[in-house]
PANUDO-92549 format. One record per atom (N, C-alpha, C): residue in one letter; z, x, y. Coordinates in steps of 0.001 Angstrom, whole numbers, padded with zeros to 6 digits, always signed. Atoms other than C-alpha are relative to their C-alpha. Layout:
% residues N
AZXY/...
//
This chain:
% residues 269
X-000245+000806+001201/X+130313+018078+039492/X-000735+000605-001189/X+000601-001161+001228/X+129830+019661+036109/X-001690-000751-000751/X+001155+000440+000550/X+126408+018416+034208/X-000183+000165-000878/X-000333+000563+001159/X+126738+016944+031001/X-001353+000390-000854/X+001042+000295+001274/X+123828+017238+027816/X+000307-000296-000849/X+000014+000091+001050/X+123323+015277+025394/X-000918-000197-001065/X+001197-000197+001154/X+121640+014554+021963/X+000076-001307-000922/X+000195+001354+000476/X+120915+011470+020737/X-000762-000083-001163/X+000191+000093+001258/X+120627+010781+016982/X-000549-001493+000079/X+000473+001077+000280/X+118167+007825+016137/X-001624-000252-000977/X+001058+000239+000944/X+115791+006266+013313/X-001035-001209+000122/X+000112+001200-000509/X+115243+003046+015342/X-000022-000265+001307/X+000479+000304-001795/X+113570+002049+018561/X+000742-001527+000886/X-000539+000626-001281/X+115176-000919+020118/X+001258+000598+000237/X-001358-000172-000613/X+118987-000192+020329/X-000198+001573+000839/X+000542-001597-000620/X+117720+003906+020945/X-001020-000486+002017/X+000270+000426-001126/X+115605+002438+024139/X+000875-000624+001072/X-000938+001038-000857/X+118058+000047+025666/X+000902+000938+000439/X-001152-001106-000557/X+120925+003094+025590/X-000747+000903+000843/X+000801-000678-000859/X+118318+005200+027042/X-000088-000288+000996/X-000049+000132-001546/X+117648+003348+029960/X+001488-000183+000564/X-001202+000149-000790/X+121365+002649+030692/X+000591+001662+000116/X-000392-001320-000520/X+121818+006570+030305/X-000374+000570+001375/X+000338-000694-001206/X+119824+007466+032747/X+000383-000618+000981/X-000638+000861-001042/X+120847+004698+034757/X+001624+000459+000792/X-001418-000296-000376/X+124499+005811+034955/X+000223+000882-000090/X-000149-001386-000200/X+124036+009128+034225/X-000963+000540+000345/X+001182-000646-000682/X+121135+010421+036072/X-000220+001596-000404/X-000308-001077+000666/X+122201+014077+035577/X+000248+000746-000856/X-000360-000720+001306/X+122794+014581+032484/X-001255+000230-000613/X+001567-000712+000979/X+120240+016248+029947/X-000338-000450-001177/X-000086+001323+001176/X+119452+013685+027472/X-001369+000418-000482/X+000916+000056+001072/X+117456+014852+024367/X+000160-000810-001370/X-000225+000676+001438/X+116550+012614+021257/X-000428+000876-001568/X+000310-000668+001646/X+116690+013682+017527/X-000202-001229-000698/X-000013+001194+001676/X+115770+011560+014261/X-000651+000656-001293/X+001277-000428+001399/X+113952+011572+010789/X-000847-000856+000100/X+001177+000168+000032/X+111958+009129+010732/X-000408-000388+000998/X+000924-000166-001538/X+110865+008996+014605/X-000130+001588+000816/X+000230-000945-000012/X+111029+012510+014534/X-001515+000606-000236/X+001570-000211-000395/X+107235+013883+016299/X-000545-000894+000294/X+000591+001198-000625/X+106988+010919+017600/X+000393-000176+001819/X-000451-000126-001006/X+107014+010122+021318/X+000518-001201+000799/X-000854+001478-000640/X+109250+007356+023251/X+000001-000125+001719/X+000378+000240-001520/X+108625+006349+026845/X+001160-001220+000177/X-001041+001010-000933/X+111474+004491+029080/X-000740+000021+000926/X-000196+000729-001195/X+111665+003058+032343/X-000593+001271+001031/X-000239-000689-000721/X+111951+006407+033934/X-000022+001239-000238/X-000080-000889+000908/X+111037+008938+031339/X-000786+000095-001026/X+000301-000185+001504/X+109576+010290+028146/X+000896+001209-001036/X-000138-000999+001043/X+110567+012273+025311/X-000298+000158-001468/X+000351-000297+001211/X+109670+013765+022347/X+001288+000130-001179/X-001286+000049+001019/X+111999+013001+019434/X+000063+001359-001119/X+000133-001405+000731/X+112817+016181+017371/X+000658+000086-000736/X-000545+000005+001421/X+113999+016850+014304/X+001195+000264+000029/X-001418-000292+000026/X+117864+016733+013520/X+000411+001634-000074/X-000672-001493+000386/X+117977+020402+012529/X-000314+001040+001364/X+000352-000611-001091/X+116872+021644+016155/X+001034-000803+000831/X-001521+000336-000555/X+120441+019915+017560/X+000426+001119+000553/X-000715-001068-000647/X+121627+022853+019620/X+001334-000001+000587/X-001945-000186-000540/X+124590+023494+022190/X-000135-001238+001071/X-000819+001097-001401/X+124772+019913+024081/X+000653-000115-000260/X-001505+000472-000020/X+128087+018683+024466/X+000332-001224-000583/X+000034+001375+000548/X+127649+015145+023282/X-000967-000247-000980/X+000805+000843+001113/X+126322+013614+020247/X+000100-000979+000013/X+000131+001352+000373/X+125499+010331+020000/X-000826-000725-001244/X+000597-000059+001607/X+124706+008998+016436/X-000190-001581+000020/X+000084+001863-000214/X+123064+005183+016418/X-000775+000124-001107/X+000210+000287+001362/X+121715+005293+013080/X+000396+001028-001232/X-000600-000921+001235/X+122565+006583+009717/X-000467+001410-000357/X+000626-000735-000100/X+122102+009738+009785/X-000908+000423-001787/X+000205-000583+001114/X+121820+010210+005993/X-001190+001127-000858/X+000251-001152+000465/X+119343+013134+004656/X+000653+000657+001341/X+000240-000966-001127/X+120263+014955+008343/X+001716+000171+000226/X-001232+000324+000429/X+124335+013890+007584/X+000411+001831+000074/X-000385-001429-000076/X+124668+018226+006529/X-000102+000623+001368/X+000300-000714-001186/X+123217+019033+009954/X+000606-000184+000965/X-001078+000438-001513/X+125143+017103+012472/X+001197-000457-000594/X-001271-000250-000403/X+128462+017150+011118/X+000114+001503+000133/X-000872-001906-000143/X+128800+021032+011807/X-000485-000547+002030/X+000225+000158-001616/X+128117+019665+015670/X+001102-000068+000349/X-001289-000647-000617/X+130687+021253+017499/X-000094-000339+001903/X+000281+000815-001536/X+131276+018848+021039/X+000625-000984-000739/X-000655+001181-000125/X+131896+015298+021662/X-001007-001174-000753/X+000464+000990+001212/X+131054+012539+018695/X+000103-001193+000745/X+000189+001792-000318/X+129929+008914+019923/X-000889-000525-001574/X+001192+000023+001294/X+129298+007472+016715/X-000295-001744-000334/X+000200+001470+000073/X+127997+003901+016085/X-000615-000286-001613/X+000316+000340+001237/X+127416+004039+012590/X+001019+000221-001586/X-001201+000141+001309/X+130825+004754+010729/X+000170+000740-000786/X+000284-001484+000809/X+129746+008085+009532/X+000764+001079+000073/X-000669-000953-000460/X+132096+010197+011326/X+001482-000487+000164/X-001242+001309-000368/X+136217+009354+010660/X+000484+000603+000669/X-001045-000831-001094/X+137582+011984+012910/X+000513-000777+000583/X-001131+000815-001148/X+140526+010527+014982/X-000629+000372+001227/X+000632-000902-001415/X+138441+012774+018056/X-001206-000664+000000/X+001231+000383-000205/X+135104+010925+017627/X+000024-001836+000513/X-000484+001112-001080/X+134672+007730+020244/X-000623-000824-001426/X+000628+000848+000811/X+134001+005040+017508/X-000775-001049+000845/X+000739+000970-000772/X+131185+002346+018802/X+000484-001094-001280/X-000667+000996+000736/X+132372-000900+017161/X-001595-001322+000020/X+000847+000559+000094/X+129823-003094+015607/X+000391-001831+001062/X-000679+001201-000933/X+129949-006455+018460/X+000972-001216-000213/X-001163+000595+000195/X+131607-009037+016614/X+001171+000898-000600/X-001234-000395+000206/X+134000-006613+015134/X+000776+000455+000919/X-000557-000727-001287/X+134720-005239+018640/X+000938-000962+000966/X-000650+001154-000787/X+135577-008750+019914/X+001266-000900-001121/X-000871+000523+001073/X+137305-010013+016842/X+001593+001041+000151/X-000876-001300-000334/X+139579-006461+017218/X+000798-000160+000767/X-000704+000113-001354/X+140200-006920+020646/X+000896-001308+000397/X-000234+001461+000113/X+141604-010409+020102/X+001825+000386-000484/X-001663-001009+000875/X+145179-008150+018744/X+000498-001394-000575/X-000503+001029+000368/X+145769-011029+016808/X-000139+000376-002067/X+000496-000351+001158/X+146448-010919+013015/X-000800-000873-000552/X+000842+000800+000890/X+143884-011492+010726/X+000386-001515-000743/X-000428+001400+000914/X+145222-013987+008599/X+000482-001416+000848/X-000465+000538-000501/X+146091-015767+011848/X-001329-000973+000585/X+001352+000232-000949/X+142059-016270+012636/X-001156-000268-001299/X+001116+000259+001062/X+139166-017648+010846/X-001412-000094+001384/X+001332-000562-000384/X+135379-017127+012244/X-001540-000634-000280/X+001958+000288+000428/X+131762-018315+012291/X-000526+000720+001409/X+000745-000854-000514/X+129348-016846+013851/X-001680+000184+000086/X+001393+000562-000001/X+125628-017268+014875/X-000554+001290+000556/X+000477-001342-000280/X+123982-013856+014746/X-001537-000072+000153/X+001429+000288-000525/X+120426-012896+016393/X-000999+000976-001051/X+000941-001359+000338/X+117172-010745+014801/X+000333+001175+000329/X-000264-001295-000904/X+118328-007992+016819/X+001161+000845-001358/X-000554-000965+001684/X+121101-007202+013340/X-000619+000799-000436/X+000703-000314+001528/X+118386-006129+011286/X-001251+001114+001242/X+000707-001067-000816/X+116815-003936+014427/X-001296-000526+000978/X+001394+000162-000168/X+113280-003674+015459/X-001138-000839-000325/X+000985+000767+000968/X+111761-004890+012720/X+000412-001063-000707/X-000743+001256+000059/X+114038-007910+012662/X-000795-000824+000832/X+000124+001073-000876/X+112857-009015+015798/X-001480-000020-000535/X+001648+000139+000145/X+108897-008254+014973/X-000475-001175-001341/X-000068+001116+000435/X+109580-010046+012141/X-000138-001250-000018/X-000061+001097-000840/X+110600-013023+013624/X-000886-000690+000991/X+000982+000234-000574/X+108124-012606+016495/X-001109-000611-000730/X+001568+000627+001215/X+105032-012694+013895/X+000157-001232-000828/X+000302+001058+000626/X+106534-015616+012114/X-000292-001231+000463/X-000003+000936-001213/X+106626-017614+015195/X-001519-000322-000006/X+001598-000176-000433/X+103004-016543+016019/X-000792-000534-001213/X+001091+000513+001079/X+101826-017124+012363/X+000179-001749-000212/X-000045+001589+000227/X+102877-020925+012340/X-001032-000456+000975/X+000712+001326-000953/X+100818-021928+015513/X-001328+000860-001016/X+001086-000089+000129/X+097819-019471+014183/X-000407+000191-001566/X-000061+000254+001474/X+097988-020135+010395/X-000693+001590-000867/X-000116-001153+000785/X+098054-016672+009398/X+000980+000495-000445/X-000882-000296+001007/X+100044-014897+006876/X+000189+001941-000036/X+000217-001503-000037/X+101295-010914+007555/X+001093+000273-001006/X-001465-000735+000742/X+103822-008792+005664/X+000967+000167+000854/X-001363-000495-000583/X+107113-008956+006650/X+001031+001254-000403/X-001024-001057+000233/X+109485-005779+006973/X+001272-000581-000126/X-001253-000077+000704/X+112649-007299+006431/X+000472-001360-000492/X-000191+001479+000796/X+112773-010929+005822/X-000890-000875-000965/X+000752+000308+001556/X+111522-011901+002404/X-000514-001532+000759/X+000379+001450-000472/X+111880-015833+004151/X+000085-000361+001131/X+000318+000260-001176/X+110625-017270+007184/X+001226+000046+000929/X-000511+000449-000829/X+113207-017346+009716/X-000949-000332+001475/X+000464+000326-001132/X+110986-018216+012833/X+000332-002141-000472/X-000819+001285+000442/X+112602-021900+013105/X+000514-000568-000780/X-001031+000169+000894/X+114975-021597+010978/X+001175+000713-000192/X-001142-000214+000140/X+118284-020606+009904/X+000434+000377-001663/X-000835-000716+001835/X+120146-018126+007001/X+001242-000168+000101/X-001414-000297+000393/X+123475-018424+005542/X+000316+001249-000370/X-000226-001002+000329/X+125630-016265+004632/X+001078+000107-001439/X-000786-000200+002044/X+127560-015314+000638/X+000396+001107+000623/X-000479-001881+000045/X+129597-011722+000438/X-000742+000264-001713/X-000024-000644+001354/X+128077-011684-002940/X-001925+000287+000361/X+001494-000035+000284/X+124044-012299-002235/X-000264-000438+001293/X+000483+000447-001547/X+121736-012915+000584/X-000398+000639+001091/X+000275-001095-000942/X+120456-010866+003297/X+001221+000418+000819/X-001143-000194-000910/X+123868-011159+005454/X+001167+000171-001105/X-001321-000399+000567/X+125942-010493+002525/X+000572+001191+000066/X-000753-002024-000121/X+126381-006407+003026/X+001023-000082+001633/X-000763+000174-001428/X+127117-007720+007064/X+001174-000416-000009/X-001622+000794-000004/X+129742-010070+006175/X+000818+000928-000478/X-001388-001197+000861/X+131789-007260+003943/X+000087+000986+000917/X+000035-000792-001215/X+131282-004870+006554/X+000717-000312+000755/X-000649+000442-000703/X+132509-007053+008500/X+001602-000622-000018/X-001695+000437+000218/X+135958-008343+007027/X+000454+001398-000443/X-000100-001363+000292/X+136213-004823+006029/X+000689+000899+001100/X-000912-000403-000829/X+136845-003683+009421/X+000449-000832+001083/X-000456+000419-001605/X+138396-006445+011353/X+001134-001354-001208/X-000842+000940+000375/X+140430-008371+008262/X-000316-001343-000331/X+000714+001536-000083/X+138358-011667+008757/X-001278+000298-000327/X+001333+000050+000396/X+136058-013006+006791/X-001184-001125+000647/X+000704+001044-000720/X+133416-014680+008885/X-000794-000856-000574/X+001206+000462+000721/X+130938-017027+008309/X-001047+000195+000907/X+001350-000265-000689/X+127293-015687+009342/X-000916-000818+000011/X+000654+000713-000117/X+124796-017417+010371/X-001080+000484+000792/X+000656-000938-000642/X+121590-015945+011224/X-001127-001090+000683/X+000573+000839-000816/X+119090-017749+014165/X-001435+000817-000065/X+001343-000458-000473/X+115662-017332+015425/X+000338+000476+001353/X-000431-000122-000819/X+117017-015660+018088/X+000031+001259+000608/X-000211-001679+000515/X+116459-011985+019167/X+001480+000748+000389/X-001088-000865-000200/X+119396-010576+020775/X+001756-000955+000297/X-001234+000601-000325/X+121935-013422+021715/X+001118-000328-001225/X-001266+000713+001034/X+125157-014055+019685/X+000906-000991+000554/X-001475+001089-000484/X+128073-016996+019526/X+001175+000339-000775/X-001431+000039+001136/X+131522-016180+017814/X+000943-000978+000260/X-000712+000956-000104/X+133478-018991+017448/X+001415+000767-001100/X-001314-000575+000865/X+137599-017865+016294/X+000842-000964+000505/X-000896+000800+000275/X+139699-020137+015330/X+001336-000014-000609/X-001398-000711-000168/X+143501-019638+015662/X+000740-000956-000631/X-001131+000885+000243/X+146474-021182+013535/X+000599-000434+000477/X-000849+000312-001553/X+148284-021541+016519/X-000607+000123+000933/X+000540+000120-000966/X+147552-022483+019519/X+000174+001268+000765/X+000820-001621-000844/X+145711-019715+021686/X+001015+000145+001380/X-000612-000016-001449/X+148178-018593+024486/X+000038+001270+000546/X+000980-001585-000418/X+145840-015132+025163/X-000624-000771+001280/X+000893+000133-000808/X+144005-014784+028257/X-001221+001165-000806/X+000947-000409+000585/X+140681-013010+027135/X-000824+001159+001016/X+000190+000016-001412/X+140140-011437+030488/X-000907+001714-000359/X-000094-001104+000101/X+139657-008040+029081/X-000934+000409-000609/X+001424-000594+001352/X+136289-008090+026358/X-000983-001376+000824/X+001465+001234-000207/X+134644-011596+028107/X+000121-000080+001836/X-000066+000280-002206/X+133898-012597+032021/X-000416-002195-000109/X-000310+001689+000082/X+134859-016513+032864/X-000853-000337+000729/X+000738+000575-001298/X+131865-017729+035083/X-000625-001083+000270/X+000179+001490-000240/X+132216-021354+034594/X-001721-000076-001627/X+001229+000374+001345/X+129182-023157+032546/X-001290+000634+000451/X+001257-000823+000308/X+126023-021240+031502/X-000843-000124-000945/X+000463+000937+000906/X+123535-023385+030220/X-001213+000443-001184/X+001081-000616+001144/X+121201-021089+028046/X+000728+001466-000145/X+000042-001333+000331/X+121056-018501+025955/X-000416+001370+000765/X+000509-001263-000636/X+119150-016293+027901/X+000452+000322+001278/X-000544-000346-001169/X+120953-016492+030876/X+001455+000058-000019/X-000919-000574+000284/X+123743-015385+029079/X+000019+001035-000557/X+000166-001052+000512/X+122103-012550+027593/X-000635+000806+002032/X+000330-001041-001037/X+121396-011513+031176/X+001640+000460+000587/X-001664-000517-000888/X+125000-010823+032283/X+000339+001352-000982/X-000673-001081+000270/X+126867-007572+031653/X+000889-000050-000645/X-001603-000336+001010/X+129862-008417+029546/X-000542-001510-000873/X+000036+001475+000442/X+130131-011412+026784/X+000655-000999+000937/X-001054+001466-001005/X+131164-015069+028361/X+000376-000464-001018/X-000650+001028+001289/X+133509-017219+026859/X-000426-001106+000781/X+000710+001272-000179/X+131961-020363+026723/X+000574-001169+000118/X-000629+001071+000221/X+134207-022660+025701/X+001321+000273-000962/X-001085-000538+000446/X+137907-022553+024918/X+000907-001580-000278/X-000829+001224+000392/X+140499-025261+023100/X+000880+000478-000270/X-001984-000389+000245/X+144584-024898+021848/X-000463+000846-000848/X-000084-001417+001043/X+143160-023061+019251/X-001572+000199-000647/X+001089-000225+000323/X+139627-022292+019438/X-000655+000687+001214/X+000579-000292-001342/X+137573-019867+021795/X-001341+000314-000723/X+001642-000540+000019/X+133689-019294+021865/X-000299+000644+001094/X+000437-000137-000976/X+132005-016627+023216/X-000952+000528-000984/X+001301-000324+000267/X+128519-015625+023730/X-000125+001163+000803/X+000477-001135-000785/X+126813-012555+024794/X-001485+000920-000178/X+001175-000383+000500/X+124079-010390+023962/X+000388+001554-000246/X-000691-001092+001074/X+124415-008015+020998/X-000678+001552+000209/X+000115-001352-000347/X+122735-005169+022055/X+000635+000110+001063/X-000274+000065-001653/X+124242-005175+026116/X+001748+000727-001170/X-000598+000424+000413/X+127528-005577+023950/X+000223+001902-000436/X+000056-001585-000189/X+126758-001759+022471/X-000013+000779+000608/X-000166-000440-001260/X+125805-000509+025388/X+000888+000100+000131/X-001124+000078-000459/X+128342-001370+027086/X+001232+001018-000608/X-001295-001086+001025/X+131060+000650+024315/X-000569+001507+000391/X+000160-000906+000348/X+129011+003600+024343/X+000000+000707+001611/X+000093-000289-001133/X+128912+003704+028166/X+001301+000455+000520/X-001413-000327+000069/X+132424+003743+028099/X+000202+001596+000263/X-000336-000756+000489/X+132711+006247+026104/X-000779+001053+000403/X+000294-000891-001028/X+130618+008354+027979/X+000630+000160+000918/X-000101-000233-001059/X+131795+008108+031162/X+001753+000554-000114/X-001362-001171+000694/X+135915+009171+028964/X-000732+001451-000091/X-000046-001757+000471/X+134282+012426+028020/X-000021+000530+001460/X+000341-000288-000566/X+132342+012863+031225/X+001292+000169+001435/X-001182-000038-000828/X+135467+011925+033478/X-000688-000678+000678/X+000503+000515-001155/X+133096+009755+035393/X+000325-001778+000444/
//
């Protein structure tokens, strides 16, 4: 069996960790080096591993690229990468490069239903906004019981028990939402939780729903928390009416999952 390398583009430690361990997990054999800018000389430890992250312009001859954040100053260097494009950030339009689909747009997509036929809300976790979403969040939690006050990296206002809306014009989730009707037609309504990784999409159909769903969610009856719906492998649909389905899942697993795919198309595995 042939033996795959690849090269993993990243500026950001949770979603970059989580794919990591499911690489090695499912691909044991393959030769998995990381690049970035700004975790570039820095060093990252998995499950089952370390490596040293290295600068975009030392990209050589692996076969696979995988691009999970923007690449932008390093953008000149890895498009002349000549192989197989996994790209999760929208940077690359080649018809030949596996697109990773941001999670609700992946499930909204997969729904082959037209837009104008579907309306949307949506209860999104810390995990959007990365790393330093969730630390965020963590520390605001922690500073309410111990009445201290830190700097936050990305949320100007408390979310630790509480809840953001969402505008397309203003607001922290306003660039998400346009993004988001941008590539899937529907404009949702966001709604951001204290929550790190779990999501709910609720889509709501002009007509009554006469889809089975069988194909993006797994049916396994009632599942009474969040977190023991962020432990399963695919989203669940939660709850379904004539013309309404909810499902939940967990928004990083959710990536995964696409990019695993799309590995195992190139790899033939």
């Amino acid at each position: 069996m042939r033996h795959y390398s690849a090269a993993v583009y990243a500026n950001e430690n949770l979603l970059l960790t989580e794919v990591l361990d499911k690489l090695e997990s499912e691909f044991p054999m393959m030769g998995i080096k990381v690049f970035g800018n700004s975790l570039a000389h820095t060093a990252l430890t998995t499950a089952t591993n370390e490596y040293d992250v290295l600068p975009a312009g030392m990209v050589g001859d692996e076969e696979i690229l995988l691009v999970l954040s923007d690449p932008k100053d390093d953008l000149e260097v890895l498009k002349n990468f000549d192989g197989d494009i996994v790209d999760f950030t929208g940077t690359f339009t080649s018809e030949e490069v596996y697109r990773i689909e941001e999670p609700l747009a992946y499930l909204i997509n997969a729904m082959k239903t037209r837009p104008e036929e579907m309306e949307a809300v949506a209860y999104v976790p810390a995990a959007v906004f990365g790393k330093n979403g969730i630390d965020d969040m963590i520390n605001q939690t922690r500073e309410l019981f111990t009445f201290t006050n830190n700097e936050n990296k990305v949320f100007d206002e408390r979310l630790a028990f509480n809840m953001f809306f969402s505008d397309k014009e203003e607001g922290i989730l306003a660039g998400m939402r346009k993004k988001l009707e941008a590539e899937t037609g529907v404009d949702a309504d966001l709604r951001l939780g204290a929550v790190s990784t779990g999501f709910v999409l609720d889509v709501y159909f002009k007509k009554d729903v006469n889809k089975e769903f069988g194909n993006i969610t797994d049916m396994v009856g009632f599942i009474p928390t969040m977190a023991d719906i962020c432990s399963k492998p695919r989203p669940v649909l939660i709850s379904r009416t004539r013309n309404r389905v909810s499902i939940a899942g967990d928004y990083i697993s959710l990536i995964c999952a696409q990019i695993m795919d799309a590995f195992k198309d190139i790899t033939g595995e």
